[in-house]
PQR file of N, CA, C, O and H, with PARSE charges and radii, in Angstrom:
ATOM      1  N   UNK A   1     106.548  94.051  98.482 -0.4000 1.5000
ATOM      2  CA  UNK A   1     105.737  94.081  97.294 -0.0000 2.0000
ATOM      3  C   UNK A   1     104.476  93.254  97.557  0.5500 1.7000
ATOM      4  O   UNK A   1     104.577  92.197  98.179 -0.5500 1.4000
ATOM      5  N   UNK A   2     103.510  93.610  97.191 -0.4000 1.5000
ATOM      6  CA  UNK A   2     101.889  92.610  96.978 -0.0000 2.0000
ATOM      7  C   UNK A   2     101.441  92.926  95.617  0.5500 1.7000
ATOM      8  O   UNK A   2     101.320  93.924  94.908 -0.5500 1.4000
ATOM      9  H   UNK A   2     103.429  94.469  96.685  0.4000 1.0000
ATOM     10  N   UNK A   3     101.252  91.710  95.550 -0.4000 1.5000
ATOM     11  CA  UNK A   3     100.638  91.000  94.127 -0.0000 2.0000
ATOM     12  C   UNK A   3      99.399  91.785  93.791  0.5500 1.7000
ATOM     13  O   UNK A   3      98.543  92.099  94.618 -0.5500 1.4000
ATOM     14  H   UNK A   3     101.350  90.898  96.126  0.4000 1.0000
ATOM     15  N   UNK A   4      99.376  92.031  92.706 -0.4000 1.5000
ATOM     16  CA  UNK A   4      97.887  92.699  92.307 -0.0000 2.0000
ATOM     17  C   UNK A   4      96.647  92.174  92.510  0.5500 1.7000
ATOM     18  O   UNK A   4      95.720  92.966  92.342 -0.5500 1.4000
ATOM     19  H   UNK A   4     100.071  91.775  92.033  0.4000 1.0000
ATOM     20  N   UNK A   5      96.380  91.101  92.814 -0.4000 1.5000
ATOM     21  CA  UNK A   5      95.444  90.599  93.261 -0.0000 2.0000
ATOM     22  C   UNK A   5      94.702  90.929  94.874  0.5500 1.7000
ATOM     23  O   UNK A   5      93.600  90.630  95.334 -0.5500 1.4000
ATOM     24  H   UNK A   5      97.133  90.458  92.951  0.4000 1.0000
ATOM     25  N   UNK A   6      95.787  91.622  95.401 -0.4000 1.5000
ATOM     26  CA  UNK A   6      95.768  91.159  96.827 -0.0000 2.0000
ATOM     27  C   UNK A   6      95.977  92.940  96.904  0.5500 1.7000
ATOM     28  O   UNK A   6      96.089  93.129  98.115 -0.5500 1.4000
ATOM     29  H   UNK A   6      96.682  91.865  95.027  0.4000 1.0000
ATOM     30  N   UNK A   7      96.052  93.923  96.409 -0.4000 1.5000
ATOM     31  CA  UNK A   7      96.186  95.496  96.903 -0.0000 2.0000
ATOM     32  C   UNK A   7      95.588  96.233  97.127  0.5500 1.7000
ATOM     33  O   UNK A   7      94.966  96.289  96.067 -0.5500 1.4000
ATOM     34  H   UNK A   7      95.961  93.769  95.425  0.4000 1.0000
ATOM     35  N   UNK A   8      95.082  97.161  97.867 -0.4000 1.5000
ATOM     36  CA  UNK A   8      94.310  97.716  98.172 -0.0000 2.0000
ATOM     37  C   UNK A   8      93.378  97.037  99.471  0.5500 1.7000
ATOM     38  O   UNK A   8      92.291  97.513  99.799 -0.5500 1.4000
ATOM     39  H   UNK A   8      95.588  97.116  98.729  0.4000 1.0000
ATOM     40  N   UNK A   9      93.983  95.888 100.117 -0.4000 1.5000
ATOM     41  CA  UNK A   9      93.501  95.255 101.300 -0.0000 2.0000
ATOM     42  C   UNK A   9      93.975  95.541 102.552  0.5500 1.7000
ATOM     43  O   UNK A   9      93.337  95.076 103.497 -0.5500 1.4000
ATOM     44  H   UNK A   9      94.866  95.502  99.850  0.4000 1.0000
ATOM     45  N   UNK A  10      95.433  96.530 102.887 -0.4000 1.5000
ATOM     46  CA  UNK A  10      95.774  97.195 103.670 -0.0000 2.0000
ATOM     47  C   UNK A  10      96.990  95.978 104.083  0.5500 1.7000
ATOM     48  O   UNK A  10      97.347  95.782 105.245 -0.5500 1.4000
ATOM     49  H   UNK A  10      95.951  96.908 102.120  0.4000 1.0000
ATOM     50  N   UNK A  11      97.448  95.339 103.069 -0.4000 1.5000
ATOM     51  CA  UNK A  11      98.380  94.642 103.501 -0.0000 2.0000
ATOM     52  C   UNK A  11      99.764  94.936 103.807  0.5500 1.7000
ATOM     53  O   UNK A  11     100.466  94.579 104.753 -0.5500 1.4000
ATOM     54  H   UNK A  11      97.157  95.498 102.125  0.4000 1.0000
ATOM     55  N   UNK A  12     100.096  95.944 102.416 -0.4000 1.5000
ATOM     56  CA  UNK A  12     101.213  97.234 102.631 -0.0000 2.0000
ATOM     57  C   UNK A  12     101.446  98.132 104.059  0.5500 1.7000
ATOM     58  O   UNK A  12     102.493  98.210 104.701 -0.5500 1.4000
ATOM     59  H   UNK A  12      99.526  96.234 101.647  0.4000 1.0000
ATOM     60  N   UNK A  13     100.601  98.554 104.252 -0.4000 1.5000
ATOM     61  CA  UNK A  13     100.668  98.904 105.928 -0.0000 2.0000
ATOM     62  C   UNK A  13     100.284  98.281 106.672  0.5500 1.7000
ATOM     63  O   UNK A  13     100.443  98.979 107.674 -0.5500 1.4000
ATOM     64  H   UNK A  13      99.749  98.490 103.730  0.4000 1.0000
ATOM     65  N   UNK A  14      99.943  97.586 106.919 -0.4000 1.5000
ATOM     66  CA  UNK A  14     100.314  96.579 108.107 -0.0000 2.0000
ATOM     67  C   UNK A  14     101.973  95.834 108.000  0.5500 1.7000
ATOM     68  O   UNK A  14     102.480  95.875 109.121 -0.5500 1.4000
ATOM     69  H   UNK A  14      99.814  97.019 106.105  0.4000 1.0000
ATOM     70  N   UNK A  15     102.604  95.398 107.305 -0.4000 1.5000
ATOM     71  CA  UNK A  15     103.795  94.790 106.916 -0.0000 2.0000
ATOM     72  C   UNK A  15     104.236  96.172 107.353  0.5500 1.7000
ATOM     73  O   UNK A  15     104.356  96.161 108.578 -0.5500 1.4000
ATOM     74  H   UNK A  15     102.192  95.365 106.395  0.4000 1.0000
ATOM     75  N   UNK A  16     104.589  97.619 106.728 -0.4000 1.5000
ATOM     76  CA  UNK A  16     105.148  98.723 107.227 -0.0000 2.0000
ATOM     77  C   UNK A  16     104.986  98.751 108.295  0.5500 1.7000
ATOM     78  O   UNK A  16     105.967  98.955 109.011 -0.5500 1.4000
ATOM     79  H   UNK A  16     104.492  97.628 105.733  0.4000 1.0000
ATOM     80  N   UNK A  17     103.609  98.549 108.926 -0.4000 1.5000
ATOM     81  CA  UNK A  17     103.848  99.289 110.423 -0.0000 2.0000
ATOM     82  C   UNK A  17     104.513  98.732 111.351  0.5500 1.7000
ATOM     83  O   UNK A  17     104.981  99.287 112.345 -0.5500 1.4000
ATOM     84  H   UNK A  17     102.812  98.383 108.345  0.4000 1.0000
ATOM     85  N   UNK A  18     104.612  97.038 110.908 -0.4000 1.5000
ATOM     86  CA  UNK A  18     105.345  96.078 111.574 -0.0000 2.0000
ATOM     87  C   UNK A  18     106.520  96.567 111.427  0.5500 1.7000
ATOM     88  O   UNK A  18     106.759  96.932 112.577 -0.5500 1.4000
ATOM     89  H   UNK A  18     104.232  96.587 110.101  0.4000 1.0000
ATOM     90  N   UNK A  19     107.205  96.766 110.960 -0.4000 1.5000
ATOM     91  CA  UNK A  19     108.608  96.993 110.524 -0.0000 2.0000
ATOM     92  C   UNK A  19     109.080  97.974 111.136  0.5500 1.7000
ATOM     93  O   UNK A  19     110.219  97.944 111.602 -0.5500 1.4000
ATOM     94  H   UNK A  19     107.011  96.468 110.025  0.4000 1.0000
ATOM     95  N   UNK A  20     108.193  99.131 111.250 -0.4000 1.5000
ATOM     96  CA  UNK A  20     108.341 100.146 111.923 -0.0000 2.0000
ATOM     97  C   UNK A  20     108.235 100.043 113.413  0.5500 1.7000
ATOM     98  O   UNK A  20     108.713 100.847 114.213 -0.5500 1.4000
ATOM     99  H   UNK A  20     107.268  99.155 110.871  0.4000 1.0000
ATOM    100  N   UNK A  21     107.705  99.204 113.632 -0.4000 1.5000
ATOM    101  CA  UNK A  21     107.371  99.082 115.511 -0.0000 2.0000
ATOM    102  C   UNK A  21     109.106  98.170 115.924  0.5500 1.7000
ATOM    103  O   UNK A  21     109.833  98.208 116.916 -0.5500 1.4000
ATOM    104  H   UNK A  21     107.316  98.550 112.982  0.4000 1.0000
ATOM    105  N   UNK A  22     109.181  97.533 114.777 -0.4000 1.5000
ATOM    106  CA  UNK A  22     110.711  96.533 114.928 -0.0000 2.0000
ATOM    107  C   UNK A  22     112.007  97.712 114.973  0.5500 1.7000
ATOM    108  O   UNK A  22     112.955  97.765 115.757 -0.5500 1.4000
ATOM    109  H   UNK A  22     108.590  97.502 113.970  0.4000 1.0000
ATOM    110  N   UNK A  23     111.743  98.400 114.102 -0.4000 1.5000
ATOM    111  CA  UNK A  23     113.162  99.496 114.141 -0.0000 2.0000
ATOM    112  C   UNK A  23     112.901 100.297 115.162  0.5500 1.7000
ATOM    113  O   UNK A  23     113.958 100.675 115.666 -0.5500 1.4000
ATOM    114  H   UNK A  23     110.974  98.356 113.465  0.4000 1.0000
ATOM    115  N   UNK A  24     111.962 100.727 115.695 -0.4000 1.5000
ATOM    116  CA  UNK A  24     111.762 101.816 117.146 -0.0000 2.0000
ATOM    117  C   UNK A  24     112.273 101.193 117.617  0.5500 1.7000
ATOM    118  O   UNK A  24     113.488 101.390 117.584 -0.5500 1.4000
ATOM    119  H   UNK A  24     111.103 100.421 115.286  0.4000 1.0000
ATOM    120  N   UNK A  25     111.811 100.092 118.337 -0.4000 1.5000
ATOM    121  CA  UNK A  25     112.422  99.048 118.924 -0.0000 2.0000
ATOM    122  C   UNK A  25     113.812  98.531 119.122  0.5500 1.7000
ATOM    123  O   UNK A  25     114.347  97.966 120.076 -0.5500 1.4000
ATOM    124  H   UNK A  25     110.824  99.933 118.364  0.4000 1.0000
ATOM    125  N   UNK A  26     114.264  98.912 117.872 -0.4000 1.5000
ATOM    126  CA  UNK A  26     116.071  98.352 117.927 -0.0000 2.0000
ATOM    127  C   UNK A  26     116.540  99.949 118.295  0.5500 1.7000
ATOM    128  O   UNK A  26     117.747 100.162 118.407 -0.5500 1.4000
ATOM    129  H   UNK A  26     113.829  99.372 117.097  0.4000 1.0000
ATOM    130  N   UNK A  27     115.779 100.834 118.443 -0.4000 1.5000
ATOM    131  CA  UNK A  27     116.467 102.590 118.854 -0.0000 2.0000
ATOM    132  C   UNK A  27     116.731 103.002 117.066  0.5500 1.7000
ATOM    133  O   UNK A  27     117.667 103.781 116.885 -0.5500 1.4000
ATOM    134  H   UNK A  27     114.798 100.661 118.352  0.4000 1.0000
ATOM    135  N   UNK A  28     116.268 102.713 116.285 -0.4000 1.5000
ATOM    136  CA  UNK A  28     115.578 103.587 115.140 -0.0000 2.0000
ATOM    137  C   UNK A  28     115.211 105.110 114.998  0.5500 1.7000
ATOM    138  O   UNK A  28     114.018 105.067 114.698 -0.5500 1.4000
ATOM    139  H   UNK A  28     115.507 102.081 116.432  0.4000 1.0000
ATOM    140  N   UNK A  29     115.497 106.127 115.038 -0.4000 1.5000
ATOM    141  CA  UNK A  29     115.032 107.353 115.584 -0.0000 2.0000
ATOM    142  C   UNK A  29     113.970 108.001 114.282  0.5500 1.7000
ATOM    143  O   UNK A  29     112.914 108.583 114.529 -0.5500 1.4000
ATOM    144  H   UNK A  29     116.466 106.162 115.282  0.4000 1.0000
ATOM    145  N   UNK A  30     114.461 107.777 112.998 -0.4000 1.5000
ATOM    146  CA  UNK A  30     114.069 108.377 111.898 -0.0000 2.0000
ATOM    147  C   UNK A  30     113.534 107.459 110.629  0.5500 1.7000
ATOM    148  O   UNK A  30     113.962 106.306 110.569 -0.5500 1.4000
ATOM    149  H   UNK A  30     115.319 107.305 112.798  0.4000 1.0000
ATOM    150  N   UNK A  31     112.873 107.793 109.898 -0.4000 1.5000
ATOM    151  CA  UNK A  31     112.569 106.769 108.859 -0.0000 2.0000
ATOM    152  C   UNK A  31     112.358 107.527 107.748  0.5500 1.7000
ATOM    153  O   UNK A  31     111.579 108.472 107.872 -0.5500 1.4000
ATOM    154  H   UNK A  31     112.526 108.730 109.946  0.4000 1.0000
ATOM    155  N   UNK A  32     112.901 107.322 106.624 -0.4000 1.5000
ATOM    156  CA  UNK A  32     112.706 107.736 105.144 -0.0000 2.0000
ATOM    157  C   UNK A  32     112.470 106.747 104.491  0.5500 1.7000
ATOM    158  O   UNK A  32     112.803 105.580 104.698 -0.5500 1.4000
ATOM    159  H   UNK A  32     113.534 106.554 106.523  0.4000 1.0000
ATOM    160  N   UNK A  33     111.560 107.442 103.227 -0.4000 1.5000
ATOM    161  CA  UNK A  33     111.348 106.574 102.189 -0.0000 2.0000
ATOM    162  C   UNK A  33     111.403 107.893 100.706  0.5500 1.7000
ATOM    163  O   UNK A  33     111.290 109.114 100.591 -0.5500 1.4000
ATOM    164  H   UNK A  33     111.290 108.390 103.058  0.4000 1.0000
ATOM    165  N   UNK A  34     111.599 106.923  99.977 -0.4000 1.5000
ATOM    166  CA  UNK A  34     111.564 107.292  98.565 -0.0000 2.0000
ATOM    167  C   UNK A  34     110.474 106.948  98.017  0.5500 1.7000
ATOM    168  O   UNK A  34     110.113 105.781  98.173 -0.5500 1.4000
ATOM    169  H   UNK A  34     111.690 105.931 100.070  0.4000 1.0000
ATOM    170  N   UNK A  35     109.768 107.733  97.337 -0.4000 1.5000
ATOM    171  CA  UNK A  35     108.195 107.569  96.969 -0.0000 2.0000
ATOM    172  C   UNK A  35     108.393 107.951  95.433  0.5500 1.7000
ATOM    173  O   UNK A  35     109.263 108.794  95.212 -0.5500 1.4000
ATOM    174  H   UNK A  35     110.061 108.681  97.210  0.4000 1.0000
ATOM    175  N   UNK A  36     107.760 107.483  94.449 -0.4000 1.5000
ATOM    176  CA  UNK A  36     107.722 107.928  92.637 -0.0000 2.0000
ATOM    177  C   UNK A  36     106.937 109.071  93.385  0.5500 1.7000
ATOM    178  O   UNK A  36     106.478 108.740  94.478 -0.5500 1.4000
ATOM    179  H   UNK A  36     107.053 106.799  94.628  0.4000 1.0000
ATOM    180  N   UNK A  37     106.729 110.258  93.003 -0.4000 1.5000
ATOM    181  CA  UNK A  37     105.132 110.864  92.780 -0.0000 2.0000
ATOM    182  C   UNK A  37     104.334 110.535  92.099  0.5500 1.7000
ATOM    183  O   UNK A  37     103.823 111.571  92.527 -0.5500 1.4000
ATOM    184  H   UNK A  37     107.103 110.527  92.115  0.4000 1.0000
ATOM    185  N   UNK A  38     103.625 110.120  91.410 -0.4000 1.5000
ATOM    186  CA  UNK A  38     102.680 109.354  90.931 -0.0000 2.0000
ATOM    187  C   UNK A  38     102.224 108.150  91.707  0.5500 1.7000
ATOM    188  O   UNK A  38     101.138 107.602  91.519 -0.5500 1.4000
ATOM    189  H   UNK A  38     104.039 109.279  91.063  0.4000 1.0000
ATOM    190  N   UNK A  39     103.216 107.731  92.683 -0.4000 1.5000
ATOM    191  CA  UNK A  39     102.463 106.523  93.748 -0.0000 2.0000
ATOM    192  C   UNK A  39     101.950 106.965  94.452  0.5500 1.7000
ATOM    193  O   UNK A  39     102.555 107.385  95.439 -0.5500 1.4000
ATOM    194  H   UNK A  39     104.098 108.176  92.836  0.4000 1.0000
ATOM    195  N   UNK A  40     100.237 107.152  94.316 -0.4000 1.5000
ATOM    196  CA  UNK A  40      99.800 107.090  95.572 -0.0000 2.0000
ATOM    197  C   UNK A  40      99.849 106.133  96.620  0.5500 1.7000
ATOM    198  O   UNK A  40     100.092 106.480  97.776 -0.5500 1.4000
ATOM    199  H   UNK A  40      99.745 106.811  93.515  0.4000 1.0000
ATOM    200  N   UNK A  41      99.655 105.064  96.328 -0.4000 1.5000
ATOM    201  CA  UNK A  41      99.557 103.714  97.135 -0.0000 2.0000
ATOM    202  C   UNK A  41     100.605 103.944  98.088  0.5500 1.7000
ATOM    203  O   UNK A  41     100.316 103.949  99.284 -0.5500 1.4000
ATOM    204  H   UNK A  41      99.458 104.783  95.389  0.4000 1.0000
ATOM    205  N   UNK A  42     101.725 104.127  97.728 -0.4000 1.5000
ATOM    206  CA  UNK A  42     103.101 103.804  98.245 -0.0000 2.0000
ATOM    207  C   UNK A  42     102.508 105.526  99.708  0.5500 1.7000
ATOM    208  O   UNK A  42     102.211 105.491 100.902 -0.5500 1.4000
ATOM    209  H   UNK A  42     101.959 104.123  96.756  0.4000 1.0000
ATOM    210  N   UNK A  43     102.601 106.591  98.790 -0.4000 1.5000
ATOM    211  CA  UNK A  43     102.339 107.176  99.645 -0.0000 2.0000
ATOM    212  C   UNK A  43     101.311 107.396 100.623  0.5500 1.7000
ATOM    213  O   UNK A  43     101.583 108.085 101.606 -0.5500 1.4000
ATOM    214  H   UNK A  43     102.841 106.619  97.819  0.4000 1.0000
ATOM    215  N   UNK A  44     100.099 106.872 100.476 -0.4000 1.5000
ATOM    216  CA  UNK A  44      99.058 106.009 101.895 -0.0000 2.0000
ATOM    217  C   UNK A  44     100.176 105.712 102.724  0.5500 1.7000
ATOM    218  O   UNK A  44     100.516 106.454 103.645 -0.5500 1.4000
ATOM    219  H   UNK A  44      99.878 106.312  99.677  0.4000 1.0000
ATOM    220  N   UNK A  45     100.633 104.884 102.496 -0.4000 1.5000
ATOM    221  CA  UNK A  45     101.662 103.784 103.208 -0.0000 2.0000
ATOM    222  C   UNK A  45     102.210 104.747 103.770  0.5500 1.7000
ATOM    223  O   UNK A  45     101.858 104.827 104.947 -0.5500 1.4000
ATOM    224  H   UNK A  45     100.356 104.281 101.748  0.4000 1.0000
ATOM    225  N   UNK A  46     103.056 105.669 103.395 -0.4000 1.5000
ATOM    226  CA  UNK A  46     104.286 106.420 104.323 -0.0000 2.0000
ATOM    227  C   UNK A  46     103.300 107.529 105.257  0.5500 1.7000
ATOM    228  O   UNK A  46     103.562 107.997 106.365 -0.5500 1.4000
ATOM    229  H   UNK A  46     103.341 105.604 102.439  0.4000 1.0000
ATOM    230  N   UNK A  47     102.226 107.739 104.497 -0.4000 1.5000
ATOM    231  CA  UNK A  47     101.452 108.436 105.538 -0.0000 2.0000
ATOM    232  C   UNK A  47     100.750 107.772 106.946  0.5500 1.7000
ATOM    233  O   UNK A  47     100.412 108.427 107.932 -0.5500 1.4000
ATOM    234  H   UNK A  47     102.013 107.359 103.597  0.4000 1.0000
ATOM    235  N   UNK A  48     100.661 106.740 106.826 -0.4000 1.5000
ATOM    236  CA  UNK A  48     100.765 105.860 107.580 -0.0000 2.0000
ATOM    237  C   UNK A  48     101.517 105.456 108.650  0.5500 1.7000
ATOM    238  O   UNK A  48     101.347 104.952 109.759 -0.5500 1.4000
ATOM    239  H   UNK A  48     100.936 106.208 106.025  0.4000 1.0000
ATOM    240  N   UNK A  49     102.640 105.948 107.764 -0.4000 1.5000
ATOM    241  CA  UNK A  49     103.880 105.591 108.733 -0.0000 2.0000
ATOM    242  C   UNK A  49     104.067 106.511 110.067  0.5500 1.7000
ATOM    243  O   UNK A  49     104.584 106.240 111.150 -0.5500 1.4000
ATOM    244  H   UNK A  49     102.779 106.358 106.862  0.4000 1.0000
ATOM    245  N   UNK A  50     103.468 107.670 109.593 -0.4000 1.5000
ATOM    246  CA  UNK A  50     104.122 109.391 109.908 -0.0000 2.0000
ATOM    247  C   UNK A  50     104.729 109.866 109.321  0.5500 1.7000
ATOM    248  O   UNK A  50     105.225 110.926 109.705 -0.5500 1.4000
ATOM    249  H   UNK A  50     103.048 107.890 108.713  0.4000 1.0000
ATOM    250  N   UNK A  51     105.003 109.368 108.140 -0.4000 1.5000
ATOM    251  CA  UNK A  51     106.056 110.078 107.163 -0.0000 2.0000
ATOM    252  C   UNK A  51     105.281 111.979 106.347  0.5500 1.7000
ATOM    253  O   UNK A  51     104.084 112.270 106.348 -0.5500 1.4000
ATOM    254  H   UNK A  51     104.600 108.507 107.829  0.4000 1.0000
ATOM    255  N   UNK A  52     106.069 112.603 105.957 -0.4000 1.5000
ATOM    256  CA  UNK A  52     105.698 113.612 105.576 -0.0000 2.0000
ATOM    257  C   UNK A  52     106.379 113.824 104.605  0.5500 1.7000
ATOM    258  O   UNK A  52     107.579 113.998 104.819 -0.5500 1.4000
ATOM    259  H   UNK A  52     107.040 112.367 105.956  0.4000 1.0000
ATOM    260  N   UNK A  53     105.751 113.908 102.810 -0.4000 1.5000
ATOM    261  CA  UNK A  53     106.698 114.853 102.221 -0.0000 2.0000
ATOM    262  C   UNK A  53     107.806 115.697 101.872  0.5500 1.7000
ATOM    263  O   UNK A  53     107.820 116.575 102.735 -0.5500 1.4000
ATOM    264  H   UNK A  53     104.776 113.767 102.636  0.4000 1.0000
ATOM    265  N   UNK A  54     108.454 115.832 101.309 -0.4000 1.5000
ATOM    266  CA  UNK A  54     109.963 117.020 101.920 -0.0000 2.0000
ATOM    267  C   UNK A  54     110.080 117.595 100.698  0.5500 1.7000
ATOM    268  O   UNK A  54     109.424 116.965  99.869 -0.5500 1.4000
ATOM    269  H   UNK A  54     108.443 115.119 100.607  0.4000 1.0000
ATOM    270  N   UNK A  55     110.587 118.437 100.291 -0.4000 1.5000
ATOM    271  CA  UNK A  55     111.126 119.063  99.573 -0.0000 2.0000
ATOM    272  C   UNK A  55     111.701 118.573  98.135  0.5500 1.7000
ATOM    273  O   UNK A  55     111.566 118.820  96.936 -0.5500 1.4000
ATOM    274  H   UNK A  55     111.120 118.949 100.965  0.4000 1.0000
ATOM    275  N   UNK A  56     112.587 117.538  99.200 -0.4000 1.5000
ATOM    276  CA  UNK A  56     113.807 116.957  98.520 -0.0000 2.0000
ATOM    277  C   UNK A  56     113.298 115.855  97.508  0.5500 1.7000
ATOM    278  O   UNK A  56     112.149 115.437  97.652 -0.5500 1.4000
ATOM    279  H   UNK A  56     112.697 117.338 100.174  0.4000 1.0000
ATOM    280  N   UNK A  57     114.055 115.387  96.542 -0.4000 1.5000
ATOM    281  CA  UNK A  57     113.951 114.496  95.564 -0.0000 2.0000
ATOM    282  C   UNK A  57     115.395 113.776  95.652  0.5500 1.7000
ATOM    283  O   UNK A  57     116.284 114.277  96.341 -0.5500 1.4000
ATOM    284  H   UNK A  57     114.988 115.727  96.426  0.4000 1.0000
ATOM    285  N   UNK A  58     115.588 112.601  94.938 -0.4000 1.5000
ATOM    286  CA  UNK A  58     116.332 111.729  94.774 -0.0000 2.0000
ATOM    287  C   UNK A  58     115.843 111.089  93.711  0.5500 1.7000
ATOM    288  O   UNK A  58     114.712 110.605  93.751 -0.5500 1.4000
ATOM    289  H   UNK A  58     114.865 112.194  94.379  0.4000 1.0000
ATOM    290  N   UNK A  59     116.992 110.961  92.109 -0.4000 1.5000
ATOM    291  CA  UNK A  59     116.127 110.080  91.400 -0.0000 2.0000
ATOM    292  C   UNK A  59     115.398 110.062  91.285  0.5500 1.7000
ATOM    293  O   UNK A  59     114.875 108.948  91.301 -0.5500 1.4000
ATOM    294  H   UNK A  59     117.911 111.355  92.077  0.4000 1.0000
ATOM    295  N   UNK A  60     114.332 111.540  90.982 -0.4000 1.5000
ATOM    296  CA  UNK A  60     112.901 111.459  90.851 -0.0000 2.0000
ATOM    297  C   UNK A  60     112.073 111.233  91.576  0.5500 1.7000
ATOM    298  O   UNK A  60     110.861 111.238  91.356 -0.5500 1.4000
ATOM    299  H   UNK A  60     114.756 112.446  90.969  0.4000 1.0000
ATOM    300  N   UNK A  61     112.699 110.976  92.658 -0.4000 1.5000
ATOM    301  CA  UNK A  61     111.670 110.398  93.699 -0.0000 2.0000
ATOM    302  C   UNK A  61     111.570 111.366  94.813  0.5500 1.7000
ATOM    303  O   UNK A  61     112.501 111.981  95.333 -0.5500 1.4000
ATOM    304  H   UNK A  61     113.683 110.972  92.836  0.4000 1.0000
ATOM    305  N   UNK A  62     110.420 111.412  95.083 -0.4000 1.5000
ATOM    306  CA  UNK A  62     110.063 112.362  96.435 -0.0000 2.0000
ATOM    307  C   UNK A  62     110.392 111.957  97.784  0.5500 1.7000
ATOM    308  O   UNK A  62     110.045 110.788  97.951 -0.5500 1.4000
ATOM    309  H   UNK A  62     109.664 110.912  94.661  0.4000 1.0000
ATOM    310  N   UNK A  63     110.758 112.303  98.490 -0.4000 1.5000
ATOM    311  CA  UNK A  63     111.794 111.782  99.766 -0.0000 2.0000
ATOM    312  C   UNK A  63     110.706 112.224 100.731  0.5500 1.7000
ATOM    313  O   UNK A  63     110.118 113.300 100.620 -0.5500 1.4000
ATOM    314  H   UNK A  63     111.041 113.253  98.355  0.4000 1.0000
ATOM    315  N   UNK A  64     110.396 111.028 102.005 -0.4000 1.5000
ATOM    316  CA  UNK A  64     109.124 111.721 102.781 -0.0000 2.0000
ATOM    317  C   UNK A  64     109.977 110.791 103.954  0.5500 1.7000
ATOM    318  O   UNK A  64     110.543 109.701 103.864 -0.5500 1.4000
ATOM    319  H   UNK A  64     110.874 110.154 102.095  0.4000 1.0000
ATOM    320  N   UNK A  65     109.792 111.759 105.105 -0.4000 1.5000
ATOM    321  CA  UNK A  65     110.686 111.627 106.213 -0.0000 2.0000
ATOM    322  C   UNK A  65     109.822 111.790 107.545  0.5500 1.7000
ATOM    323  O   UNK A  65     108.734 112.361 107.485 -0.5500 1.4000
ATOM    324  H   UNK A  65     109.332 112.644 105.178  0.4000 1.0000
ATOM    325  N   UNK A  66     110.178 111.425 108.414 -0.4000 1.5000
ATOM    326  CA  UNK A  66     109.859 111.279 109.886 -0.0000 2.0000
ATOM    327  C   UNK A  66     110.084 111.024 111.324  0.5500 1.7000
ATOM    328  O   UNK A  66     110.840 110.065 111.483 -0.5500 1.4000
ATOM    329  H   UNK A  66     111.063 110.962 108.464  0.4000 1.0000
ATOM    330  N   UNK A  67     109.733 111.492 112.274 -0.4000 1.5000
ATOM    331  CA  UNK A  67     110.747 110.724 113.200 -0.0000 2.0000
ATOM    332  C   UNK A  67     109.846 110.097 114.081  0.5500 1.7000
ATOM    333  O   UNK A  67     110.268 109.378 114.987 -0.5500 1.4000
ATOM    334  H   UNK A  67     109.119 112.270 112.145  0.4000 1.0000
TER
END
């Protein structure tokens, strides 16, 4: 999470991408996230990641996946 003060500074992805270079790293193969639709922010971020959209939902939430 980042404080409203502080969003839109690219702090969210950078912290993701870190995280993401840590799980490749441990042999990680895939990564999902659960996104609201209405978050864009969140979804920058997973686009970021490599994540892509899917189909699928969960709880309203749009499921965006990658490998």
């Amino acid at each position: 999470m980042v404080g409203h003060p502080f969003q839109g500074r690219g702090y969210a992805t950078e912290g993701a991408l870190a995280m993401t270079r840590w799980l490749r790293g441990a042999g990680v193969r895939g990564l999902r996230a659960h996104i609201h639709p209405g978050h864009d922010a969140s979804a920058r971020v997973a686009r970021a990641l490599g994540l892509a959209a899917t189909p699928e939902t969960v709880d309203g939430e749009l499921v965006w996946a990658g490998s």
